[in-house]
C-alpha positions, 0 to 999 in steps of 0.5 A, a space after each residue: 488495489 496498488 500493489 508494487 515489490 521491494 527488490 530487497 526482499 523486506 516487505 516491511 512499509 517503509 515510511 514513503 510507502 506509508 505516505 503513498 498509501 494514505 495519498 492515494 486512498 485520499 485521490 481514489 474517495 475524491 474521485 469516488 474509487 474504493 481502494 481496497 488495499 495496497 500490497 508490497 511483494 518481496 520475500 512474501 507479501 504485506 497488505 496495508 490494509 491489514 497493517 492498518 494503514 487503510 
């Protein structure tokens, strides 16, 4: 699980964020680690998973 904050408070994805995510889901299935899921915290959470994004 990554998992990182927006100081701003906004846990909406951003682009880079987006990006990030599908690069480390594609390092972790190289090396055989399942990534389960990539949160940001703010003002309450988001999961990338349950975006779609995973």
């Amino acid at each position: 699980v990554l998992v990182h904050n927006h100081p701003t408070g906004c846990v909406k994805p951003s682009r880079e964020d987006i990006q990030l995510t599908k690069r480390f889901a594609r390092c972790c299935e190289i090396i055989g680690i399942d990534m389960l899921d990539h949160i940001i915290v703010g003002d309450g959470y988001r999961s990338l998973k349950e975006a779609g994004y995973l």
